[in-house]
Backbone as ProteinMPNN parsed JSONL, in Angstrom:
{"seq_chain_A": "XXXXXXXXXXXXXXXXXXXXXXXXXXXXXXXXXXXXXXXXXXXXXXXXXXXXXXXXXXXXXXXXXXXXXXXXXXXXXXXXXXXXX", "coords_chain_A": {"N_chain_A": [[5.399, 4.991, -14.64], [2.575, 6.251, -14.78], [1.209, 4.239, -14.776], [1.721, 2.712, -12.002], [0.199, 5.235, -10.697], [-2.116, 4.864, -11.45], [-3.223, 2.482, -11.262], [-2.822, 2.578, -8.115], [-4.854, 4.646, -7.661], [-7.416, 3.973, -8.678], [-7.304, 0.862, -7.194], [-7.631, 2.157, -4.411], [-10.217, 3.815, -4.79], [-11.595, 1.338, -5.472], [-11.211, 0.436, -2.379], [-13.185, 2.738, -0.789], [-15.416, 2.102, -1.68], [-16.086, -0.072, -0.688], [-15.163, -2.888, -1.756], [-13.111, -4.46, -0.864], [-11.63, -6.823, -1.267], [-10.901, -6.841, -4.139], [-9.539, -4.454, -4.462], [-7.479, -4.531, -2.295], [-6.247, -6.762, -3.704], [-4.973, -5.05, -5.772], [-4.076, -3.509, -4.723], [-1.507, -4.521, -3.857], [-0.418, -4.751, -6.47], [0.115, -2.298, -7.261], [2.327, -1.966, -4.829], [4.144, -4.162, -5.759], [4.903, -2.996, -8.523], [6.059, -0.119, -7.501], [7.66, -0.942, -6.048], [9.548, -2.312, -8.162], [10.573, 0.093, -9.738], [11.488, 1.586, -8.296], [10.03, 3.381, -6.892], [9.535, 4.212, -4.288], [7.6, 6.049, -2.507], [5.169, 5.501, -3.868], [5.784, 2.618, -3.052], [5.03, 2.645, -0.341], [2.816, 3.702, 0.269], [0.972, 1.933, -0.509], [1.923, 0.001, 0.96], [0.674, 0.606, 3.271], [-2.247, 1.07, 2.553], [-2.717, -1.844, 2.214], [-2.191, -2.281, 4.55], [-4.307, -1.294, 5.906], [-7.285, -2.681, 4.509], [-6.735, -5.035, 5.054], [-7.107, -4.844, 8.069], [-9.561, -4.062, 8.193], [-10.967, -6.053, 7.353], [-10.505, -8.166, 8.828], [-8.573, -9.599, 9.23], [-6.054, -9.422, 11.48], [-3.626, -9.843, 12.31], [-1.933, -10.327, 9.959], [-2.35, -7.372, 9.02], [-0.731, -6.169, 10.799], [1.929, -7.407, 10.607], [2.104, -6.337, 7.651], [1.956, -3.556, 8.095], [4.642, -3.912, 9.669], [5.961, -4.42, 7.257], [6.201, -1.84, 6.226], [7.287, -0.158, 7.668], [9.439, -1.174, 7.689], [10.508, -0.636, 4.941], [10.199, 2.289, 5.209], [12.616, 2.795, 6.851], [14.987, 1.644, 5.845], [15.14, 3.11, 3.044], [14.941, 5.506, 3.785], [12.698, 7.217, 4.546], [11.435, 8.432, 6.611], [10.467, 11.41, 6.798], [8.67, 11.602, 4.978], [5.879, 13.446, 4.265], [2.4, 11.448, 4.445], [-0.613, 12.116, 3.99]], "CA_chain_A": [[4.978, 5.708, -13.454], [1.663, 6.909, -14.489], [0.789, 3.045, -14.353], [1.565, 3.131, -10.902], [-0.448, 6.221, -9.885], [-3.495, 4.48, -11.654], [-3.38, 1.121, -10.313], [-3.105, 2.95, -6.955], [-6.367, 5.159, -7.55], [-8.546, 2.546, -8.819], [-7.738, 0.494, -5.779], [-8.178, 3.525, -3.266], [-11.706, 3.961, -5.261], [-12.189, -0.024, -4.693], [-11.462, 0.135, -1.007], [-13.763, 3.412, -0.359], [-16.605, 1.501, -2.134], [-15.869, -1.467, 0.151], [-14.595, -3.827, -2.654], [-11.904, -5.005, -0.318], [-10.348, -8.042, -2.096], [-9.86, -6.079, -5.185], [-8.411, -2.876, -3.615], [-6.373, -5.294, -1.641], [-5.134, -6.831, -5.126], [-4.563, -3.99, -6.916], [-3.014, -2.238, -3.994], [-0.875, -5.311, -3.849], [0.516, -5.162, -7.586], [0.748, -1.082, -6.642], [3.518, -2.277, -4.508], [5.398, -4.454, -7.022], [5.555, -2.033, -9.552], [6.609, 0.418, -7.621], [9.136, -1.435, -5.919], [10.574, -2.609, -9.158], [10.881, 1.275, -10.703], [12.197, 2.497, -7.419], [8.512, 4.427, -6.313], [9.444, 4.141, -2.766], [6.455, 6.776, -2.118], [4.218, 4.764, -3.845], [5.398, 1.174, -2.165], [4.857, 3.067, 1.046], [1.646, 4.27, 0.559], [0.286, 0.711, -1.007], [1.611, -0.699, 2.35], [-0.155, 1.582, 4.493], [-3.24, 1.166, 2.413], [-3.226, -2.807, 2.485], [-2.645, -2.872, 5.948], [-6.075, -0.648, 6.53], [-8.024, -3.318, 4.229], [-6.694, -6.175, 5.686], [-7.754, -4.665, 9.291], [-11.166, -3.782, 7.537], [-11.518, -7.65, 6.639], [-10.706, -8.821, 10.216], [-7.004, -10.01, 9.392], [-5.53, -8.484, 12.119], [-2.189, -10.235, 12.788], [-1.787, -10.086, 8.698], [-2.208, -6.007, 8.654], [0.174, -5.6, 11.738], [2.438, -7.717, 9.82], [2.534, -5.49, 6.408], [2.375, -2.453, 8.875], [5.864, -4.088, 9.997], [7.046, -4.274, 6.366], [6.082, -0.099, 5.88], [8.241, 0.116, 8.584], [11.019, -1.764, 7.385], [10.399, 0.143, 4.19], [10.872, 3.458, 5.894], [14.199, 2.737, 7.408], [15.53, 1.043, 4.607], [14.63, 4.062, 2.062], [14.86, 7.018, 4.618], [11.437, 8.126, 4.204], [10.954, 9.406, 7.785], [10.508, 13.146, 6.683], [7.89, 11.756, 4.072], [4.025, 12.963, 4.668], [1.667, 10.848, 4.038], [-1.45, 12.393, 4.104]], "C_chain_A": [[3.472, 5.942, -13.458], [0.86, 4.73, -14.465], [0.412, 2.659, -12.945], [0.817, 3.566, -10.038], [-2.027, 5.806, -10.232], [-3.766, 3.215, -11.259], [-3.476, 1.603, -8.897], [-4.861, 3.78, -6.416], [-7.191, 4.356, -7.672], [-8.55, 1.723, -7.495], [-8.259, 1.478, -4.797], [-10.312, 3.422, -3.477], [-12.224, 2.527, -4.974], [-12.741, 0.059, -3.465], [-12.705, 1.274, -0.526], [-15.218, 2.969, -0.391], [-17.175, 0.522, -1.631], [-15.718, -2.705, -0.735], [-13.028, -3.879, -2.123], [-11.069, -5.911, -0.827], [-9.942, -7.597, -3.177], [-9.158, -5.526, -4.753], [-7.278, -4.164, -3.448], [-5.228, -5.701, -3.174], [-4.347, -6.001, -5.809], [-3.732, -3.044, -5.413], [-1.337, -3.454, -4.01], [0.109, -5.434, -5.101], [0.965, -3.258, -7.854], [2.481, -1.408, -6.109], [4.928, -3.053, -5.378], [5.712, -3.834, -7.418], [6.379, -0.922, -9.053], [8.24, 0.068, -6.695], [10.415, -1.805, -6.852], [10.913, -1.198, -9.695], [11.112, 1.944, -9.395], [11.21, 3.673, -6.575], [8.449, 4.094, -4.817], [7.763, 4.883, -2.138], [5.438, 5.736, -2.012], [4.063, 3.446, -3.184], [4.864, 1.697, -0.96], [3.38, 3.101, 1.309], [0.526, 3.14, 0.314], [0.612, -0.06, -0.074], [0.708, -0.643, 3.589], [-1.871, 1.35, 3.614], [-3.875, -0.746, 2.641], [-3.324, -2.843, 3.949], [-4.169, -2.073, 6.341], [-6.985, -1.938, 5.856], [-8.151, -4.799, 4.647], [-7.544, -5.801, 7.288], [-9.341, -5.076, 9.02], [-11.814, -5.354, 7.699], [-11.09, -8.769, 8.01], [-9.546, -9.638, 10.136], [-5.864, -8.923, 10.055], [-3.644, -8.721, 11.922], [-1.535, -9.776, 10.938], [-1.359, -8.469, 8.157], [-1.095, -5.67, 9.549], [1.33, -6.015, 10.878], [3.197, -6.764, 8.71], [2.508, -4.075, 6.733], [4.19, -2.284, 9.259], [7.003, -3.76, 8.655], [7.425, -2.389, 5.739], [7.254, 0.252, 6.607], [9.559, 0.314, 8.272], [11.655, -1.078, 6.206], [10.96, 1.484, 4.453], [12.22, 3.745, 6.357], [14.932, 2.552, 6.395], [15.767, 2.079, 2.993], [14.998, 5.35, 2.724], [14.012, 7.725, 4.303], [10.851, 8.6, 5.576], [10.34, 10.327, 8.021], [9.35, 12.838, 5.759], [6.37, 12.109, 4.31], [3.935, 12.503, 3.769], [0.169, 10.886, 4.785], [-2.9, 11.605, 3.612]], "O_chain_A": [[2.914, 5.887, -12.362], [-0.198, 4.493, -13.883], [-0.727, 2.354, -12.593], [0.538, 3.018, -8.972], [-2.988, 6.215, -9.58], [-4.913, 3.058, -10.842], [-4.346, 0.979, -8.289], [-5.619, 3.63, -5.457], [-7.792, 3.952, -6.676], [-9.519, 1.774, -6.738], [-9.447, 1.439, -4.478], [-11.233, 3.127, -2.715], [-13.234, 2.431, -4.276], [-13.923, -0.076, -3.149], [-13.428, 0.703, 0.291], [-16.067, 3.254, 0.454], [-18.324, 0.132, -1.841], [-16.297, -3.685, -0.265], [-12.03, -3.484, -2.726], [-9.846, -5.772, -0.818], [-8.759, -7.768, -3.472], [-8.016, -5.942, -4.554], [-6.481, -4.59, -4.285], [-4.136, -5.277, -3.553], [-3.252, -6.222, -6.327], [-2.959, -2.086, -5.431], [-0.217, -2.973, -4.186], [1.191, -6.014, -5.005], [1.953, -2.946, -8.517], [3.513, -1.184, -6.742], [6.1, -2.719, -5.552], [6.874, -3.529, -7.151], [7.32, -0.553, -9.756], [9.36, 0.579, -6.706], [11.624, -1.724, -6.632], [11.934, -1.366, -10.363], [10.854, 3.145, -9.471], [11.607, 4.576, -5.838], [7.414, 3.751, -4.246], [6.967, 4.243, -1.452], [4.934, 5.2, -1.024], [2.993, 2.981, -2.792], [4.024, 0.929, -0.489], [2.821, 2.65, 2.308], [-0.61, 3.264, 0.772], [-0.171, -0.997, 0.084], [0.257, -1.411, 4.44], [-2.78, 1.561, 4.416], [-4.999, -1.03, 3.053], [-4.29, -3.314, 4.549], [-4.962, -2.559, 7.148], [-7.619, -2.441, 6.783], [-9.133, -5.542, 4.638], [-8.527, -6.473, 7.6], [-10.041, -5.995, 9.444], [-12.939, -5.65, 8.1], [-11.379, -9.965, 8.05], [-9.455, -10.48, 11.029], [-5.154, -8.057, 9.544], [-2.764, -7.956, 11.527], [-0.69, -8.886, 10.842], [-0.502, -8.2, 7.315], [-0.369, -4.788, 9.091], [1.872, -5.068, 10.307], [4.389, -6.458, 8.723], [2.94, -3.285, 5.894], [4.877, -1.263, 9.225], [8.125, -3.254, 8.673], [8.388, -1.903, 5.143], [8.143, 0.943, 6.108], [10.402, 1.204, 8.39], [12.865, -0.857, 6.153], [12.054, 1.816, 3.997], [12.805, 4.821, 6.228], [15.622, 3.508, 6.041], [16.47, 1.715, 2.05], [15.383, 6.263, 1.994], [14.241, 8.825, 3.799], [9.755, 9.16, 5.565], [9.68, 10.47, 9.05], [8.747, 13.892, 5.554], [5.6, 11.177, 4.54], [4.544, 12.583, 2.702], [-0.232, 10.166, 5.7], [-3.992, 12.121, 3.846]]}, "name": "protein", "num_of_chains": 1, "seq": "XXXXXXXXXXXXXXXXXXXXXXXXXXXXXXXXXXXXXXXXXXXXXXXXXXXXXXXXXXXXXXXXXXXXXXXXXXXXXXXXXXXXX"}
């Protein structure tokens, strides 16, 4: 878990810095992990953060896209009720 929560910061700190293709990566293996250990939160929040860096980087259709899979995520999980601040 705490793997997870640090692969997620480090990217975050990427993308704020504007080191977009990392972030992007590392938000990207965010999502694996926590898909494989059941971190719904965290896949959620590593969807919602690629799709902002993809926008950022002018891949629009790409972010709407992995916007779609948050989505699908949400339903699929019942994270409706979840903020995400």
């Amino acid at each position: 878990y705490s793997r997870i929560v640090a692969t997620s910061v480090l990217g975050e700190v990427l993308h704020c810095k504007g080191e977009l293709t990392r972030s992007l990566a590392l938000m990207q293996q965010t999502e694996q992990m926590a898909r494989q250990h059941d971190v719904w939160h965290y896949a959620l929040w590593s969807l919602i953060q690629q799709s902002e860096i993809l926008f950022a980087q002018g891949f629009l259709q790409t972010a709407w896209e992995t916007q779609e899979k948050a989505f699908q995520l949400i339903n699929e999980q019942h994270l409706e009720q979840l903020p995400m601040h």
